[in-house]
Backbone atoms as SQL, in Angstrom:
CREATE TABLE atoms (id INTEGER PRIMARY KEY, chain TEXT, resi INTEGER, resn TEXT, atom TEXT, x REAL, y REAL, z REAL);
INSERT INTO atoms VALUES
  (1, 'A', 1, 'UNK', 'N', -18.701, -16.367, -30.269),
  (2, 'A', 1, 'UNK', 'CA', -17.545, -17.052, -30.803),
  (3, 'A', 1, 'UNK', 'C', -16.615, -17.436, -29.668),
  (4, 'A', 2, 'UNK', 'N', -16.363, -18.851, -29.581),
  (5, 'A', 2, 'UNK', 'CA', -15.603, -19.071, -28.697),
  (6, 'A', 2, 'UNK', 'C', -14.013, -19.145, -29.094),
  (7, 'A', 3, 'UNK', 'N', -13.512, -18.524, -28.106),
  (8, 'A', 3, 'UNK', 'CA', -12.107, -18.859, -28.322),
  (9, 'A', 3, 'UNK', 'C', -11.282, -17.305, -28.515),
  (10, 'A', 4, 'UNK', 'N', -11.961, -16.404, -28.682),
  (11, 'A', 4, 'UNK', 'CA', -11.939, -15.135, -29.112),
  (12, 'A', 4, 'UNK', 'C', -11.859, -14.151, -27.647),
  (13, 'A', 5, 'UNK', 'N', -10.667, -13.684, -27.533),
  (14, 'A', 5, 'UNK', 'CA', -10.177, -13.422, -26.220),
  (15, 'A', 5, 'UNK', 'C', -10.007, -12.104, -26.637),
  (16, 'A', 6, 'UNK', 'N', -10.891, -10.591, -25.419),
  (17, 'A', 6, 'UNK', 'CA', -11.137, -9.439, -25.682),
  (18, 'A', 6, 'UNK', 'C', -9.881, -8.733, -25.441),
  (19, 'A', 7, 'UNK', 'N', -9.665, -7.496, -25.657),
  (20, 'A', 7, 'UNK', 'CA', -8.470, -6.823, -26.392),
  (21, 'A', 7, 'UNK', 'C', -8.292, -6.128, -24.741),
  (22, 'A', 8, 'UNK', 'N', -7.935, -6.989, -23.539),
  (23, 'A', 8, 'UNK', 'CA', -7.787, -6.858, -22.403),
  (24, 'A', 8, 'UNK', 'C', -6.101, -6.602, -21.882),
  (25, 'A', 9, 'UNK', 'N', -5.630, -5.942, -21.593),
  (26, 'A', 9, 'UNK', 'CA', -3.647, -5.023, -20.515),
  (27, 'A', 9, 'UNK', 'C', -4.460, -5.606, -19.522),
  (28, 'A', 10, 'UNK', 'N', -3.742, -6.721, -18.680),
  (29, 'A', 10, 'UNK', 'CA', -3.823, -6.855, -17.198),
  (30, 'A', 10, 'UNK', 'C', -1.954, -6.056, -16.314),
  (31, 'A', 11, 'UNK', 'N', -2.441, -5.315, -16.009),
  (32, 'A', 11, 'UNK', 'CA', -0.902, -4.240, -15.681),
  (33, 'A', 11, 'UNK', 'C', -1.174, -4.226, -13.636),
  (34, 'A', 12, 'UNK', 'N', -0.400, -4.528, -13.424),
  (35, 'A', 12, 'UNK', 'CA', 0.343, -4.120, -12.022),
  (36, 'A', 12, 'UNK', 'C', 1.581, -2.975, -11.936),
  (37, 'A', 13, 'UNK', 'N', 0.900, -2.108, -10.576),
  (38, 'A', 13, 'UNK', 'CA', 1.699, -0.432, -10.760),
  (39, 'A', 13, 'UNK', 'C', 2.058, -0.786, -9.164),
  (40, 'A', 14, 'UNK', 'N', 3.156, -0.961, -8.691),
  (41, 'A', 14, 'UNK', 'CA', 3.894, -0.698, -7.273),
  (42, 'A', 14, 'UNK', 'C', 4.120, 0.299, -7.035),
  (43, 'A', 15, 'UNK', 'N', 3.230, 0.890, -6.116),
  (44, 'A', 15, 'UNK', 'CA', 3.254, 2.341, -5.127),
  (45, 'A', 15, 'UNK', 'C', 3.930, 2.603, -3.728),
  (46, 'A', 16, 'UNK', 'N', 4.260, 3.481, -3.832),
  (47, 'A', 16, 'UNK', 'CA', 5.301, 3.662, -2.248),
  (48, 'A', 16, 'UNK', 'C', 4.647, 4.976, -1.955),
  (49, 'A', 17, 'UNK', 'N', 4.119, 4.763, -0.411),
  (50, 'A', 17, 'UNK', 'CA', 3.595, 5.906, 0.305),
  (51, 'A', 17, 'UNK', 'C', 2.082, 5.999, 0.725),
  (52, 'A', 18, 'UNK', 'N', 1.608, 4.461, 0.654),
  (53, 'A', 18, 'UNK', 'CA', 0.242, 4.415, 0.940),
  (54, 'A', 18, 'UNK', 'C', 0.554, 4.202, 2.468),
  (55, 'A', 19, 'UNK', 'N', -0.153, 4.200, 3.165),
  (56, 'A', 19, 'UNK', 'CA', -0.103, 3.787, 4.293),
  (57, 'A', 19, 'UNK', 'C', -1.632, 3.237, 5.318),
  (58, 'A', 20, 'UNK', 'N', -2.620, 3.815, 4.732),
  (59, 'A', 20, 'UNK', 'CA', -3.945, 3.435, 5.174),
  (60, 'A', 20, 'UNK', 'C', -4.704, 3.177, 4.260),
  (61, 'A', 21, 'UNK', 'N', -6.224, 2.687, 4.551),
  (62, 'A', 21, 'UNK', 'CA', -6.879, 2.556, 3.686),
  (63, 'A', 21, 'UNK', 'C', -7.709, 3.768, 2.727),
  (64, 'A', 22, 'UNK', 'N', -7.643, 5.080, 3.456),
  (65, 'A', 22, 'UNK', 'CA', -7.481, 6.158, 2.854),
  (66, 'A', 22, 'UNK', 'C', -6.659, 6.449, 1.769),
  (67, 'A', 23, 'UNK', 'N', -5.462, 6.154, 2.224),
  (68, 'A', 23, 'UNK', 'CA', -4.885, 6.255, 1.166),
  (69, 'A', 23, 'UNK', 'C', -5.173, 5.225, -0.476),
  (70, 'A', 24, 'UNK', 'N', -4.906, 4.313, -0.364),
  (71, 'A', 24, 'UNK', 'CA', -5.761, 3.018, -1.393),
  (72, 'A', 24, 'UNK', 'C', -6.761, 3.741, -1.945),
  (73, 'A', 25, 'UNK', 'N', -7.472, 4.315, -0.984),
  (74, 'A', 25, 'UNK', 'CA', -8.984, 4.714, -1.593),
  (75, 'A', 25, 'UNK', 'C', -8.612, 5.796, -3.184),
  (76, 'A', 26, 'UNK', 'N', -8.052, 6.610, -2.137),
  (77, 'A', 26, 'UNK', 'CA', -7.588, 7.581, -3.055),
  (78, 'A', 26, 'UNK', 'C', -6.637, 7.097, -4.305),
  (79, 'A', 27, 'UNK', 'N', -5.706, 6.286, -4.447),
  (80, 'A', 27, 'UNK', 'CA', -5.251, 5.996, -5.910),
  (81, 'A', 27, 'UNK', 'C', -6.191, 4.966, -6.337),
  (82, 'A', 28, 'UNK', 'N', -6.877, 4.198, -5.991),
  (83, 'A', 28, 'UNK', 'CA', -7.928, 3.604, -6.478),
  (84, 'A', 28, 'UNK', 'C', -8.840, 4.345, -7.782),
  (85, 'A', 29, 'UNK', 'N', -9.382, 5.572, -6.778),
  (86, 'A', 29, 'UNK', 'CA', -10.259, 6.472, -7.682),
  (87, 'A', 29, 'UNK', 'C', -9.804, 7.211, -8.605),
  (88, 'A', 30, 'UNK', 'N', -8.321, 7.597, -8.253),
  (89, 'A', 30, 'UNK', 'CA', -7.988, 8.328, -9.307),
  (90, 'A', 30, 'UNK', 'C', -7.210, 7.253, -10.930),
  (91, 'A', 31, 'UNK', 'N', -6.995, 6.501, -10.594),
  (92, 'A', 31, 'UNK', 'CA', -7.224, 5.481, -11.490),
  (93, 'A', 31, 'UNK', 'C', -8.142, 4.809, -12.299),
  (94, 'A', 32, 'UNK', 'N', -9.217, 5.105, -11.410),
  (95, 'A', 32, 'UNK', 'CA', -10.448, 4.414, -11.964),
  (96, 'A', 32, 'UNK', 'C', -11.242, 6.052, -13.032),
  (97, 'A', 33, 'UNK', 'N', -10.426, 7.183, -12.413),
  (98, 'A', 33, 'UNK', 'CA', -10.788, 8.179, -13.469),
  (99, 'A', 33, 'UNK', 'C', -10.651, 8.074, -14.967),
  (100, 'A', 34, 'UNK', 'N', -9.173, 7.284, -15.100),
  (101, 'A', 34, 'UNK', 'CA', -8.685, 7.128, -16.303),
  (102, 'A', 34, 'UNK', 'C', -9.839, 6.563, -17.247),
  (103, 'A', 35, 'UNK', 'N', -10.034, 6.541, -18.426),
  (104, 'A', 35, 'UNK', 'CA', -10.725, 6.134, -19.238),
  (105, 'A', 35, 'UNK', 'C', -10.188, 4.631, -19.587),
  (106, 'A', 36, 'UNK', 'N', -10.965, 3.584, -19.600),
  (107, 'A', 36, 'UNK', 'CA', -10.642, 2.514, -20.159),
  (108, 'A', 36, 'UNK', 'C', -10.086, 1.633, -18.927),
  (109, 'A', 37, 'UNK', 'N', -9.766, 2.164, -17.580),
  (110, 'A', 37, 'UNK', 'CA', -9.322, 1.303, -16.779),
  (111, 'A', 37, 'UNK', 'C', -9.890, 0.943, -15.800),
  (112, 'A', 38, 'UNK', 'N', -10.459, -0.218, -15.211),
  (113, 'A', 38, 'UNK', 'CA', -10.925, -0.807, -14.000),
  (114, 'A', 38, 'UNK', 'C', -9.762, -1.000, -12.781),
  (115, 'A', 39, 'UNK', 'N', -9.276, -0.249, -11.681),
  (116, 'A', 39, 'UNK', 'CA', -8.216, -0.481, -10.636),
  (117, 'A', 39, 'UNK', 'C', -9.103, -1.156, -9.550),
  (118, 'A', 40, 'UNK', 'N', -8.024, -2.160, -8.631),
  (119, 'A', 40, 'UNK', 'CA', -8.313, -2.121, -7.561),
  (120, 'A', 40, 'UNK', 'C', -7.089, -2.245, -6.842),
  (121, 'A', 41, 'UNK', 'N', -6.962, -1.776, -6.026),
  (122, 'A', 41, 'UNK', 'CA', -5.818, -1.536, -4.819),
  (123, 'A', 41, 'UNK', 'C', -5.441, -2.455, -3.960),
  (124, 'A', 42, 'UNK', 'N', -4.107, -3.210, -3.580),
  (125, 'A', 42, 'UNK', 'CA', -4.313, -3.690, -2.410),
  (126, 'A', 42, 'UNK', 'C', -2.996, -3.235, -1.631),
  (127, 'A', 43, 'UNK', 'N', -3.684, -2.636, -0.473),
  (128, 'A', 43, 'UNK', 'CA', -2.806, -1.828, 0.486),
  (129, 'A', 43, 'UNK', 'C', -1.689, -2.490, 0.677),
  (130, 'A', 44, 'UNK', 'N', -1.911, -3.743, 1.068),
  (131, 'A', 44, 'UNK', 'CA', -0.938, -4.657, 1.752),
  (132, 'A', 44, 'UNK', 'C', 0.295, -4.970, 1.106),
  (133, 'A', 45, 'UNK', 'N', 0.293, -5.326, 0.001),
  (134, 'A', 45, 'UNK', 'CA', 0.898, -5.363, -1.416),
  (135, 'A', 45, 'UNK', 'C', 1.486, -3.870, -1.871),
  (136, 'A', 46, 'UNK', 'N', 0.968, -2.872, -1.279),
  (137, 'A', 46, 'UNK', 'CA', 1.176, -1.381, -2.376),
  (138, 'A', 46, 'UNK', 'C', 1.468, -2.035, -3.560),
  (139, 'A', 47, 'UNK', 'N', 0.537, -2.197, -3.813),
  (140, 'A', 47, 'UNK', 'CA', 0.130, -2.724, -5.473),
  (141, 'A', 47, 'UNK', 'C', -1.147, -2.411, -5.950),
  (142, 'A', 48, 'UNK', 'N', -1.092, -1.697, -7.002),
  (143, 'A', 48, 'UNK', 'CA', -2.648, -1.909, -7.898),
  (144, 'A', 48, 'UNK', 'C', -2.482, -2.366, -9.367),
  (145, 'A', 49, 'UNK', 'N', -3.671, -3.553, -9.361),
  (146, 'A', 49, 'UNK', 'CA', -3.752, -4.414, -10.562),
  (147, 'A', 49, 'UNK', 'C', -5.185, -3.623, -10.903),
  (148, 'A', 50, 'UNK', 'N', -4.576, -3.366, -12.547),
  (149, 'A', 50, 'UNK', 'CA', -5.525, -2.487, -13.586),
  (150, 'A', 50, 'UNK', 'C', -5.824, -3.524, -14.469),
  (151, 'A', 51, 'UNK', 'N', -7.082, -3.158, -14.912),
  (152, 'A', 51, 'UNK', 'CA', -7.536, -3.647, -16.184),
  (153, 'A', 51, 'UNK', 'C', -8.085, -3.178, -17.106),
  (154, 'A', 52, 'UNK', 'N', -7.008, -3.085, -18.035),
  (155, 'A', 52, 'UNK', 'CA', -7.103, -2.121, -19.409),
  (156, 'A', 52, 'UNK', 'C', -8.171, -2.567, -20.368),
  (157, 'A', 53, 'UNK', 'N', -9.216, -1.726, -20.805),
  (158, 'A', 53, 'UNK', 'CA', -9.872, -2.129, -22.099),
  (159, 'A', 53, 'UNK', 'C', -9.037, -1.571, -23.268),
  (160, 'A', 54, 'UNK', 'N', -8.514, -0.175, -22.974),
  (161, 'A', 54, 'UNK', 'CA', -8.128, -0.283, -24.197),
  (162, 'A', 54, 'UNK', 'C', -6.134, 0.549, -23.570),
  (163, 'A', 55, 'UNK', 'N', -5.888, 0.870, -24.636),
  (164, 'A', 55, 'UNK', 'CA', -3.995, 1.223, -24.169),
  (165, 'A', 55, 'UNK', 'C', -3.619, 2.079, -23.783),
  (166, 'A', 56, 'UNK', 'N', -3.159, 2.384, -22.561),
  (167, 'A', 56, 'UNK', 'CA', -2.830, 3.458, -21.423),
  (168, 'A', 56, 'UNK', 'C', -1.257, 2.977, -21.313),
  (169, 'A', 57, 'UNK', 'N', -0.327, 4.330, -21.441),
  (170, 'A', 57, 'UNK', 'CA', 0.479, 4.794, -21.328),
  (171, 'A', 57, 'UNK', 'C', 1.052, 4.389, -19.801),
  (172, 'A', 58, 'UNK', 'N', 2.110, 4.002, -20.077),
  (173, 'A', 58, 'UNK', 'CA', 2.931, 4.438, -18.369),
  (174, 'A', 58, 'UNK', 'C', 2.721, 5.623, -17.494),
  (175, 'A', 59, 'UNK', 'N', 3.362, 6.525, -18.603),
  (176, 'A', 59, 'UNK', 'CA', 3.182, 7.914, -18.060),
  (177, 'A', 59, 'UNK', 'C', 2.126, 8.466, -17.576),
  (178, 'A', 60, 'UNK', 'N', 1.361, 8.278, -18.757),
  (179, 'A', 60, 'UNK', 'CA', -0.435, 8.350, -17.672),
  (180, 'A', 60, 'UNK', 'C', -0.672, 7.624, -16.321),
  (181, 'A', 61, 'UNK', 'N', -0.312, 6.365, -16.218),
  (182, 'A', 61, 'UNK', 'CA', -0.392, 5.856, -14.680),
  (183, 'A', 61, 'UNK', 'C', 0.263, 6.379, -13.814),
  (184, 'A', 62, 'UNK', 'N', 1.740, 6.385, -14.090),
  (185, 'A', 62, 'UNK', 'CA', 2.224, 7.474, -13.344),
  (186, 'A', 62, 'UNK', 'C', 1.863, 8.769, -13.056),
  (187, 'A', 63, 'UNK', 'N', 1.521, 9.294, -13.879),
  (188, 'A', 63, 'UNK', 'CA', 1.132, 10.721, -13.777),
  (189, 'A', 63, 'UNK', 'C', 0.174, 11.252, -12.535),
  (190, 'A', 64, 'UNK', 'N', -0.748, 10.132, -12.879),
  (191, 'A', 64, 'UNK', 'CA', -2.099, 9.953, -12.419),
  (192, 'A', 64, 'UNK', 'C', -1.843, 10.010, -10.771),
  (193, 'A', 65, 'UNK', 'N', -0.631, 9.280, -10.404),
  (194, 'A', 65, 'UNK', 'CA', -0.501, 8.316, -9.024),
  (195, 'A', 65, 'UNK', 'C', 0.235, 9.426, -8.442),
  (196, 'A', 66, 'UNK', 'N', 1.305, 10.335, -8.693),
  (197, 'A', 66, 'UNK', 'CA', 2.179, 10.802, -8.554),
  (198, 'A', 66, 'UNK', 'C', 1.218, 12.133, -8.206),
  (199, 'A', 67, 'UNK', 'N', 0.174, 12.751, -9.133),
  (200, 'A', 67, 'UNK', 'CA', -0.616, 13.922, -9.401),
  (201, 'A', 67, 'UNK', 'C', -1.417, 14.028, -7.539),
  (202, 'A', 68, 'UNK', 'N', -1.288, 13.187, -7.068),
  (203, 'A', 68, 'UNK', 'CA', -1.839, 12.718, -6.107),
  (204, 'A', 68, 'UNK', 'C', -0.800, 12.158, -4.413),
  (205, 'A', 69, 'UNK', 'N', 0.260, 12.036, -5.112),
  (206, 'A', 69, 'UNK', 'CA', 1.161, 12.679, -4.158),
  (207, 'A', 69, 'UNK', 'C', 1.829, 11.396, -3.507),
  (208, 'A', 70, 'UNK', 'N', 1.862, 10.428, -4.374),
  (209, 'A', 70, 'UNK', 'CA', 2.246, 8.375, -4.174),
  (210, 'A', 70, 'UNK', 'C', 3.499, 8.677, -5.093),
  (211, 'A', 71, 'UNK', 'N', 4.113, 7.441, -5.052),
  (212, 'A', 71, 'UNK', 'CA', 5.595, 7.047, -5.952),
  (213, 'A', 71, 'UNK', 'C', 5.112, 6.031, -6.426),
  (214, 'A', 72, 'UNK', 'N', 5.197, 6.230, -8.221),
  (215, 'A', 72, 'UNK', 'CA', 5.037, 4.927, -8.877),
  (216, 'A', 72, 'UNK', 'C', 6.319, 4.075, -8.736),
  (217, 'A', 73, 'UNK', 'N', 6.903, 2.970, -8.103),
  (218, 'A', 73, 'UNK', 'CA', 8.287, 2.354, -7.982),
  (219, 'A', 73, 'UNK', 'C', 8.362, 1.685, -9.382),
  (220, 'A', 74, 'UNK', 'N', 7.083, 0.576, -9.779),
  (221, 'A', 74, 'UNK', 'CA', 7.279, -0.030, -10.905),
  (222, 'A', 74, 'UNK', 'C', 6.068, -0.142, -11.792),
  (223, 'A', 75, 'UNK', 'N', 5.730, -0.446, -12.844),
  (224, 'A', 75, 'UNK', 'CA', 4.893, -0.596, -13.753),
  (225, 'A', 75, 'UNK', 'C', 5.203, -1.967, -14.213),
  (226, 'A', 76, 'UNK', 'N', 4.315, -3.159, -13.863),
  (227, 'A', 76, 'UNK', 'CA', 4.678, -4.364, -14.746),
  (228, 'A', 76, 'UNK', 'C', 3.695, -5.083, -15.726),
  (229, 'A', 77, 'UNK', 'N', 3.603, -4.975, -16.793),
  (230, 'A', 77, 'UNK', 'CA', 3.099, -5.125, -18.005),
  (231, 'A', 77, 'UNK', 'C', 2.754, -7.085, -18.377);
């Protein structure tokens, strides 16, 4: 069926405290733990753009990022 657009959150999370690509690596994966979310990181940016299949909480991203020892600055939806 065309025209029928999947039940997809494209979300950007601004992180403070990455500094290498080690670091990236690491909120990358622990993001990509979450259920339902595809992350990828870009250092340069301290930004990671997620892609939700299904609905994840702020707090969970945060949680997640923070559990790990980063500053979530913003969440933009």
């Amino acid at each position: 069926m065309f025209g029928i657009k999947k039940n997809v959150n494209e979300i950007s999370v601004l992180i403070d405290g990455m500094t290498c690509q080690h670091c990236s690596a690491r909120v990358e994966k622990a993001l990509n733990s979450i259920s339902g979310i595809k992350a990828k990181v870009n250092l340069e940016e301290k930004k990671a753009n997620l892609t939700c299949k299904k609905e994840v909480s702020d707090e969970t991203i945060k949680k997640c990022i923070e559990d790990i020892g980063y500053t979530v600055t913003e969440i933009i939806r």
